[in-house]
Backbone as a chain_set.jsonl record, in Angstrom:
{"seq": "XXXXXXXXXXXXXXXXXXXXXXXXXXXXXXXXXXXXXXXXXXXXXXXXXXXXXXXXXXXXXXXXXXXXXX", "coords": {"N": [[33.305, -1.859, 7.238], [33.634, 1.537, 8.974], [35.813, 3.684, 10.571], [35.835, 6.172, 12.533], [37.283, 8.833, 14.341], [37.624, 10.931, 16.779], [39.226, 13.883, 17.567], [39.24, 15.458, 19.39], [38.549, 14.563, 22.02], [41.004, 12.25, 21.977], [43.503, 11.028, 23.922], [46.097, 10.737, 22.908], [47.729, 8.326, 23.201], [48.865, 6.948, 21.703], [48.534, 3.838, 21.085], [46.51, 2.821, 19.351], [47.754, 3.746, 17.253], [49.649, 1.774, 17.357], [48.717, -0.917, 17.451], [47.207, -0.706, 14.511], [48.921, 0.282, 12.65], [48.462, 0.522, 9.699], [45.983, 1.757, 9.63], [45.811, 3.497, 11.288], [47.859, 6.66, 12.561], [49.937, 8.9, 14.233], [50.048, 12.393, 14.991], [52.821, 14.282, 14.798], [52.589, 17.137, 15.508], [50.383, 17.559, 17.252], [50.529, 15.126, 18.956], [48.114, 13.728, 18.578], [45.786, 11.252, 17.527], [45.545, 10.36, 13.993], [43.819, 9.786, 11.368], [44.296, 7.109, 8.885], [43.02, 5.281, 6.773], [39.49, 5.763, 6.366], [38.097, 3.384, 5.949], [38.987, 0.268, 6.494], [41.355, -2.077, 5.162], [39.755, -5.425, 4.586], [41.137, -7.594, 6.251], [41.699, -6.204, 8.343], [40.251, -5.894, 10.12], [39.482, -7.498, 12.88], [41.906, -5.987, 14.956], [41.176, -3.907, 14.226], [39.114, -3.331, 15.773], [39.644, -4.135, 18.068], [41.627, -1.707, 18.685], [40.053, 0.248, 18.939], [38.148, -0.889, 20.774], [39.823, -0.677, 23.284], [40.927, 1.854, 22.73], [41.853, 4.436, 25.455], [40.652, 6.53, 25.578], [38.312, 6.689, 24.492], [38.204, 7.538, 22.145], [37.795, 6.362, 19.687], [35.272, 4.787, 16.959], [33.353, 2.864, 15.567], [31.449, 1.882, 12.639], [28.88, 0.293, 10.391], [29.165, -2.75, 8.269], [31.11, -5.236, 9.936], [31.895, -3.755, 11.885], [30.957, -4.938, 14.349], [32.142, -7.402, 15.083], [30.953, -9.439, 13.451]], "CA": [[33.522, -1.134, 8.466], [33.766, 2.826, 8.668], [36.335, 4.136, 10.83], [35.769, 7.401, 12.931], [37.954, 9.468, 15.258], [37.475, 11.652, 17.707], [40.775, 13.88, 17.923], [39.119, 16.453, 20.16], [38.93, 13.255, 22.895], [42.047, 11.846, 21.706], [44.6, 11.329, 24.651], [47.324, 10.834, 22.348], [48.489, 7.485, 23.626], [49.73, 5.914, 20.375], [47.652, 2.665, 21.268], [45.73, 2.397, 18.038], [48.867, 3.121, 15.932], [50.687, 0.575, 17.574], [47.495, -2.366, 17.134], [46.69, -1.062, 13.437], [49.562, 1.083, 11.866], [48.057, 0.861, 8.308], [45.076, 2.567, 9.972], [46.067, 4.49, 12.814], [49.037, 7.472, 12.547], [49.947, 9.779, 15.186], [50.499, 13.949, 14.379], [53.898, 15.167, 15.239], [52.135, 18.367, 16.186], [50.151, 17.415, 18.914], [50.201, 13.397, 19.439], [46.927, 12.863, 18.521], [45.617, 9.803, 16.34], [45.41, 10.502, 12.719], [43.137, 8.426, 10.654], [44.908, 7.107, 7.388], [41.797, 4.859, 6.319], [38.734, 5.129, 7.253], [37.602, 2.008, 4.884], [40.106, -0.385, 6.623], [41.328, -3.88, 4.359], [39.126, -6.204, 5.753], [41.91, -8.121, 7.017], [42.312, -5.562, 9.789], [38.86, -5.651, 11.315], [39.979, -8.003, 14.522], [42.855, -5.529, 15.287], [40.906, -2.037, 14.442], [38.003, -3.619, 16.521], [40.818, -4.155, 19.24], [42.229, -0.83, 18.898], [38.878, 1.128, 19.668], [37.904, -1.328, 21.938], [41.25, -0.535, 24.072], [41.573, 3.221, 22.916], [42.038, 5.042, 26.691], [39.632, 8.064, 25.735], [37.355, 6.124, 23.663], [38.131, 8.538, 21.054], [37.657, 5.262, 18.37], [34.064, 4.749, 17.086], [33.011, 2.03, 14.379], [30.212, 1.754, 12.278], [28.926, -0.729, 9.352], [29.689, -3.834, 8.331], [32.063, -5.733, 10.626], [32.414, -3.301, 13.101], [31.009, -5.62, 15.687], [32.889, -8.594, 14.295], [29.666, -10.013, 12.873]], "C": [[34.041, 0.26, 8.128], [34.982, 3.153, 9.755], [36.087, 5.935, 11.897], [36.535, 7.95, 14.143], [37.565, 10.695, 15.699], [38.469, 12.729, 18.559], [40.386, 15.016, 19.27], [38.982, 15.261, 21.876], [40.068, 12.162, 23.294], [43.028, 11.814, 23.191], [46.006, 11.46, 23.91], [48.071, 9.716, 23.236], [49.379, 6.67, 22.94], [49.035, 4.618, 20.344], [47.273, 2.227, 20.116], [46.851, 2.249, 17.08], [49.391, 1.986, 15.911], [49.685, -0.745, 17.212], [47.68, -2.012, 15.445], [47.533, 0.451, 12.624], [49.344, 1.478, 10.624], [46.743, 1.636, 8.515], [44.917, 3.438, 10.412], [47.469, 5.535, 12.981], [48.845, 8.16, 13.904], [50.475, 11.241, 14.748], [51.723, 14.191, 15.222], [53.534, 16.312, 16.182], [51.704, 18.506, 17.513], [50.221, 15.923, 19.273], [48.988, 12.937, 19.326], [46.647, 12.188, 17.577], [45.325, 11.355, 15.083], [45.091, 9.713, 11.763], [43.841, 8.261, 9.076], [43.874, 6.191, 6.59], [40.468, 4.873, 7.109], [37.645, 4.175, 6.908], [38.633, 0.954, 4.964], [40.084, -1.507, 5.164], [40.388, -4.271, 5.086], [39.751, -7.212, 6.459], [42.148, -7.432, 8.287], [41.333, -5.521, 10.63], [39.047, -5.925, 13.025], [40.945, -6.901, 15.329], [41.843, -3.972, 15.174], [39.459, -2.433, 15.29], [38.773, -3.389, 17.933], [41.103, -2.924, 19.484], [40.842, 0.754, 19.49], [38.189, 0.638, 20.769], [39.467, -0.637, 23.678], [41.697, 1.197, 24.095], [41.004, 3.907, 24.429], [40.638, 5.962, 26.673], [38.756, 7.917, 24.966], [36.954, 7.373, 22.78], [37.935, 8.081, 19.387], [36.172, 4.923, 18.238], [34.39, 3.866, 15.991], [31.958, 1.849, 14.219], [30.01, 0.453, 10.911], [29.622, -2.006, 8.993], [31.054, -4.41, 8.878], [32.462, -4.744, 11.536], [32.369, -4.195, 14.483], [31.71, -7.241, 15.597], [31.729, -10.098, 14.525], [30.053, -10.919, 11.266]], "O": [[34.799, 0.369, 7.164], [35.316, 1.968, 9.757], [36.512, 6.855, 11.197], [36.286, 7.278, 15.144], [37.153, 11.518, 14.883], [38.613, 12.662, 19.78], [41.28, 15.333, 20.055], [39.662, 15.682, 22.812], [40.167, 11.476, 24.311], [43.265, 12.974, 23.53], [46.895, 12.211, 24.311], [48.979, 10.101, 23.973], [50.302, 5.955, 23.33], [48.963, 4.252, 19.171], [47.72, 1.131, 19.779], [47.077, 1.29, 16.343], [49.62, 1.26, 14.943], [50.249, -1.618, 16.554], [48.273, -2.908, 14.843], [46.925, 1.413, 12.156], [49.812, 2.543, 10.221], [46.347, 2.22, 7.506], [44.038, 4.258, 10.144], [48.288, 4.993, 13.723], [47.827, 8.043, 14.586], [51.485, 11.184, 14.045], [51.539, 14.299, 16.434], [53.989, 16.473, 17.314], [52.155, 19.11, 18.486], [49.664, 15.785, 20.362], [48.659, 11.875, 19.853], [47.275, 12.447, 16.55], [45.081, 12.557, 15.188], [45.917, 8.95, 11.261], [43.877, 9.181, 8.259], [43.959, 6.495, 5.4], [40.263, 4.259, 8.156], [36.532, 4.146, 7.434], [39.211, 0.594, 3.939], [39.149, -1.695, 4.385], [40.068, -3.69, 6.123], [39.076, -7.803, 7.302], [42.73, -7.988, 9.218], [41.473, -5.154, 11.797], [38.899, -5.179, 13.993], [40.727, -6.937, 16.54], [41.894, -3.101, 16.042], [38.682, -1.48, 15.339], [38.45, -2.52, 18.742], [40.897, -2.677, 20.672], [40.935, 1.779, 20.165], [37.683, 1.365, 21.624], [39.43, -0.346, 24.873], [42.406, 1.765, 24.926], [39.784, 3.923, 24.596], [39.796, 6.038, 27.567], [38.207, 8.944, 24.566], [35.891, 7.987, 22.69], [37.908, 8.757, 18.358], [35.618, 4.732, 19.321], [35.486, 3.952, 15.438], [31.202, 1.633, 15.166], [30.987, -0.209, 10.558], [30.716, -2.23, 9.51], [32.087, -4.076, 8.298], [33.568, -4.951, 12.036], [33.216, -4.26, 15.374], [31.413, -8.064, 16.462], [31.673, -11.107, 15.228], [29.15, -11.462, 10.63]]}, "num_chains": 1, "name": "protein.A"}
């Protein structure tokens, strides 16, 4: 699974950090997500599937294996 963000869409809700903190940061600067992998573990798939499913401004995209939790 690939990972992609969208910070120009971003609301800056914290949402994703809070589901997948080893994935998902937030910038001091402005509050918007900040991707720290975008080659999660594959232990985190259910949760970074969750966290783009759920992000507000569908500013979370996933691609390749296990994105669709296949």
């Amino acid at each position: 699974m690939e990972v992609h963000v969208d910070r120009g869409r971003c609301a800056g809700s914290g949402l994703c950090m809070s589901y997948v903190p080893a994935v998902f940061d937030q910038s001091e600067d402005d509050g918007k997500v900040l991707l720290k992998a975008a080659r999660p573990e594959p232990g985190t798939a259910a949760a970074v599937r969750g966290a783009a499913a759920r992000c507000p401004a569908g500013a979370i995209t996933l691609s390749g294996g296990d994105a669709h939790g296949r």
